[in-house]
C-alpha atoms as one frame of an Amber mdcrd trajectory, in Angstrom:
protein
  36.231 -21.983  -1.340  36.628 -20.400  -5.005  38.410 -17.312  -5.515  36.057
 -15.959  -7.811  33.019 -14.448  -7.099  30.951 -16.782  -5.393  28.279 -18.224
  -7.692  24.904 -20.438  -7.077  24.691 -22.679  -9.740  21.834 -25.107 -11.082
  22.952 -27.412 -12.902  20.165 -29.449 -14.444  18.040 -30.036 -12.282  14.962
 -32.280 -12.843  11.869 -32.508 -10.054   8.214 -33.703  -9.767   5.438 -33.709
  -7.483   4.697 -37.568  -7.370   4.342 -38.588 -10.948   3.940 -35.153 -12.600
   7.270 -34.046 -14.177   7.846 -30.154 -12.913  11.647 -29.079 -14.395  13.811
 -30.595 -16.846  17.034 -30.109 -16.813  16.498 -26.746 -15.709  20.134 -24.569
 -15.414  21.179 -21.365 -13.810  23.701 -19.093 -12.444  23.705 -16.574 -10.163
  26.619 -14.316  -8.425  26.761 -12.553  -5.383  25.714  -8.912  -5.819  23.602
  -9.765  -8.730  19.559 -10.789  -9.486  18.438 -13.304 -11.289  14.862 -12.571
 -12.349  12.803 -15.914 -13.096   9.495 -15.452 -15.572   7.181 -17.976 -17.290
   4.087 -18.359 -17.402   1.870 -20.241 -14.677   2.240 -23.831 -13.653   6.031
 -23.233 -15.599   7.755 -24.628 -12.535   9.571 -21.049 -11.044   8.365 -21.556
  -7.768   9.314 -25.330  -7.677  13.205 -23.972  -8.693  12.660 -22.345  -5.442
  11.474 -24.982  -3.604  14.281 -27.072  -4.779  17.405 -24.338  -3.728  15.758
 -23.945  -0.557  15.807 -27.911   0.077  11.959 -27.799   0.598  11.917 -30.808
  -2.225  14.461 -32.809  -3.292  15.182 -32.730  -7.263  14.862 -36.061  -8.917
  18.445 -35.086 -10.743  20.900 -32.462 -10.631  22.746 -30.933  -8.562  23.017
 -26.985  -6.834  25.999 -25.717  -5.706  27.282 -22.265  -3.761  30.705 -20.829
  -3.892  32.236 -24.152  -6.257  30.451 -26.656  -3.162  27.477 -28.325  -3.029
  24.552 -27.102  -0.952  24.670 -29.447   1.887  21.205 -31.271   2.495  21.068
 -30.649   6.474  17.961 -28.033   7.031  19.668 -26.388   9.544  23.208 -25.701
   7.630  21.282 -25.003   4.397  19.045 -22.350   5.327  22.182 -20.918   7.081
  23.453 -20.351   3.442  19.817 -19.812   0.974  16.946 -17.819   2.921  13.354
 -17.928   0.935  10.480 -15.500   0.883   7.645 -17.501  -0.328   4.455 -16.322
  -2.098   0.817 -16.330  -0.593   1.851 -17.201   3.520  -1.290 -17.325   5.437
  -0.205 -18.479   8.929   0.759 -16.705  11.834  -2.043 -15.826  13.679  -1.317
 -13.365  15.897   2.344 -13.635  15.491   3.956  -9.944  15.896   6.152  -8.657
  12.698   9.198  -9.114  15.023   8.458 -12.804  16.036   8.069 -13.542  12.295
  11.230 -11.622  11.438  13.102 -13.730  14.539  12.209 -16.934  13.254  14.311
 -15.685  10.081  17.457 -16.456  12.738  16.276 -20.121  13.511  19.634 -21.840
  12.147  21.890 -19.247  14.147  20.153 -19.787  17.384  21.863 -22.188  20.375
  20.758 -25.832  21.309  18.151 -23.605  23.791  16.688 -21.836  20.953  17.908
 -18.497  22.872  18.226 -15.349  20.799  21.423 -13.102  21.117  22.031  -9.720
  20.840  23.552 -10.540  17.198  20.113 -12.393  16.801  18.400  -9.064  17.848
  20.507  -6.475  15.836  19.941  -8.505  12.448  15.979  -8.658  13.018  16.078
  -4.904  14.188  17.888  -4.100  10.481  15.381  -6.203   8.814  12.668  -4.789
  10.006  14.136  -0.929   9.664  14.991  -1.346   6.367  11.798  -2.712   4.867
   8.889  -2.172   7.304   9.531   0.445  10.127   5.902   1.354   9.325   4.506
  -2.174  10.375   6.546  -2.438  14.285   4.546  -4.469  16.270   2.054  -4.788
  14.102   0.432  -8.973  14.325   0.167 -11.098  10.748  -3.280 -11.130  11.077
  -3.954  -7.670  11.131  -1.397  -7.013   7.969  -3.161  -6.845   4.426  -1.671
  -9.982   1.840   1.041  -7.167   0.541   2.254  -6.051   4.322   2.023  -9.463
   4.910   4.629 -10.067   1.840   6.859  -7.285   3.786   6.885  -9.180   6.726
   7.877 -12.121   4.991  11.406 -10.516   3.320  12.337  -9.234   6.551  12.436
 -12.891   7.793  14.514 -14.196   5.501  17.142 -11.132   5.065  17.444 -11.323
   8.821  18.897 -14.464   8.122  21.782 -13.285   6.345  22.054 -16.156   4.115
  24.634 -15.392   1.244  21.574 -16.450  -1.007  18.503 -14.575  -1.282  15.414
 -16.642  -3.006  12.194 -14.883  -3.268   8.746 -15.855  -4.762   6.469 -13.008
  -5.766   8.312 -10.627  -3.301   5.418  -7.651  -4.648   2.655  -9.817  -5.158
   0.084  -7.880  -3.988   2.149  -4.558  -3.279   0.523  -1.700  -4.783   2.786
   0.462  -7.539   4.729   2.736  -4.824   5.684  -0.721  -2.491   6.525  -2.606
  -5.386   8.728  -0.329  -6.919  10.101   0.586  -3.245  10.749  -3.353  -2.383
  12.271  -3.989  -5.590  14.424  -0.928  -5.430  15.344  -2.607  -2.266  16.034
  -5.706  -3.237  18.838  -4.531  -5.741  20.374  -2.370  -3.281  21.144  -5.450
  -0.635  22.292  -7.706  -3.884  24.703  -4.904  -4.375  25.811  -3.693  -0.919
  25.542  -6.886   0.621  26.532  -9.349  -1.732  23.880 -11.472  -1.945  22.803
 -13.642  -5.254  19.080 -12.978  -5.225  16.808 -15.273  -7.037  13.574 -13.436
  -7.685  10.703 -15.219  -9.388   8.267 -12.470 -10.456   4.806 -12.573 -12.911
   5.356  -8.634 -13.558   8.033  -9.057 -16.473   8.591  -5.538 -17.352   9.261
  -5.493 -13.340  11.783  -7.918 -13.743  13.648  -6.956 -16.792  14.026  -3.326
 -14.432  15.814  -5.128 -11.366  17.473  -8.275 -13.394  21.201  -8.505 -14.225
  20.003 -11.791 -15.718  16.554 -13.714 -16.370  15.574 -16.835 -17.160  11.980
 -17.437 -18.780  10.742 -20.868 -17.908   8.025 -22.836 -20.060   6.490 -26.081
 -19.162   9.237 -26.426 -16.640  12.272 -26.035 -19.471  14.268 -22.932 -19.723
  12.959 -21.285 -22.989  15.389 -18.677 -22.632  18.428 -16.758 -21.019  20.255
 -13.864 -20.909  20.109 -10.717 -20.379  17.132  -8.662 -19.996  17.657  -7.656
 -23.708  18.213 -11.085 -24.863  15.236 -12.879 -23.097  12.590 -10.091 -23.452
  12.004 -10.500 -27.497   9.224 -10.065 -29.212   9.596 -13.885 -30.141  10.501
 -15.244 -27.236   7.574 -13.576 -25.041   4.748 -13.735 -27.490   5.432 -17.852
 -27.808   5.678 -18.225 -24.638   3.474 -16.597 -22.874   0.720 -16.952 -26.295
  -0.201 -14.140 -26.512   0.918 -10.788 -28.928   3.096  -8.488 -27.379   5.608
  -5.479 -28.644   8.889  -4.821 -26.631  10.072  -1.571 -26.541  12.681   0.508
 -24.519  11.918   2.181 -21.253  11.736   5.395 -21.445  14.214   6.235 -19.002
  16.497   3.011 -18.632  16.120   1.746 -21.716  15.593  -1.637 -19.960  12.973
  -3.889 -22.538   9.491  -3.248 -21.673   6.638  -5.488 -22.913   2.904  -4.009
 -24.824   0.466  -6.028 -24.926  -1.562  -5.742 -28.379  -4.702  -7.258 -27.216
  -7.539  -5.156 -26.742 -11.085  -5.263 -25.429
């Protein structure tokens, strides 16, 4: 183990769905306590980064490594270590918000698949901290965005040092988004987590990010800081279209305008 803050690191990692090239040579770095905001445009390849962290596909080349080790390729003893929130989840029938947030503990549970009380304290903090409002409430009875809720509490009750999430207020109106994302940077801080958060709202993600990393045709265009990726130049080439970055009011974090009108 390092002495240093423990760090995920990508290190050039290359994937593809069958013959279709996804990332090349794609490279990160993440510490615990801090958030790594991933932007790009669509079909750029930020959820496939995800996918290939979590160990739901298998890079081509490269390599992705957690506290100076590499991730180790057994399912079980991986997502012990990187927990994911995906984007768009549509199953679960009438699963309850607590069975959802249980299976979040699958790699801690015994050969019997019984859960503990440790099992049942870590689901119970999930779920207080980001849906008390949603207890026994069933998946198919939650809109898309409670749905998303439901989702994060699964994979932070799985305290995994590594936090990936895709879209994690996709679908979340203003208050939620700004409440899950608020969120989000508290248990990156307080519970030293390195979050990976791929988000489409990129004056969202230039609020929560210590760092960011703007994908484009699955290449990293650019990154930084949330000063040094969100340029004028870089976003406008990227993402095609004119905009003007300008200070937040109140943080000061960059903020994108767009110039196009109707």
């Amino acid at each position: 183990m390092s002495q240093e803050c423990p760090t995920l690191e990508i290190r050039g990692i290359s994937a593809a769905y069958g013959h279709k090239n996804v990332l090349n040579e794609v490279s990160a770095r993440v510490g615990a306590s801090e958030v790594l905001a991933v932007i790009g445009p669509n079909g750029c390849g930020k959820s496939t980064l995800l996918r290939c962290v979590s160990g739901l596909l298998l890079p081509r080349s490269g390599e992705i490594h957690w506290d100076g080790a590499p991730l180790p390729r057994d399912p079980r003893e991986r997502a012990r270590r990187v927990a994911l929130s995906p984007q768009g989840y549509s199953g679960g029938g009438d699963m309850t918000l607590e069975a959802m947030t249980l299976l979040g503990r699958t790699p801690h549970l015994g050969p019997y698949g019984a859960a503990g009380r440790a099992d049942e304290s870590a689901v119970e903090d999930a779920i207080a901290l980001i849906a008390p409002d949603l207890r026994g409430r069933r998946l198919d009875q939650m809109s898309g965005g409670e749905r998303q809720r439901a989702l994060l509490c699964r994979a932070v009750a799985t305290a995994a040092p590594v936090l990936l999430l895709d879209e994690p207020v996709a679908a979340l109106d203003i208050r939620h988004q700004f409440e899950i994302l608020a969120l989000v940077k508290t248990l990156a801080r307080e519970r030293h987590l390195a979050v990976v958060c791929v988000l489409h709202q990129i004056n969202l993600a230039a609020a929560v990010a210590d760092s960011m990393s703007l994908l484009s045709t699955g290449r990293v265009a650019a990154a930084g800081s949330p000063e040094e990726v969100m340029t004028e130049a870089n976003l406008t080439e990227i993402y095609g279209t004119p905009l003007r970055v300008v200070p937040h009011p109140v943080s000061g974090r960059p903020q994108a305008q767009s110039l196009f009108s109707f």
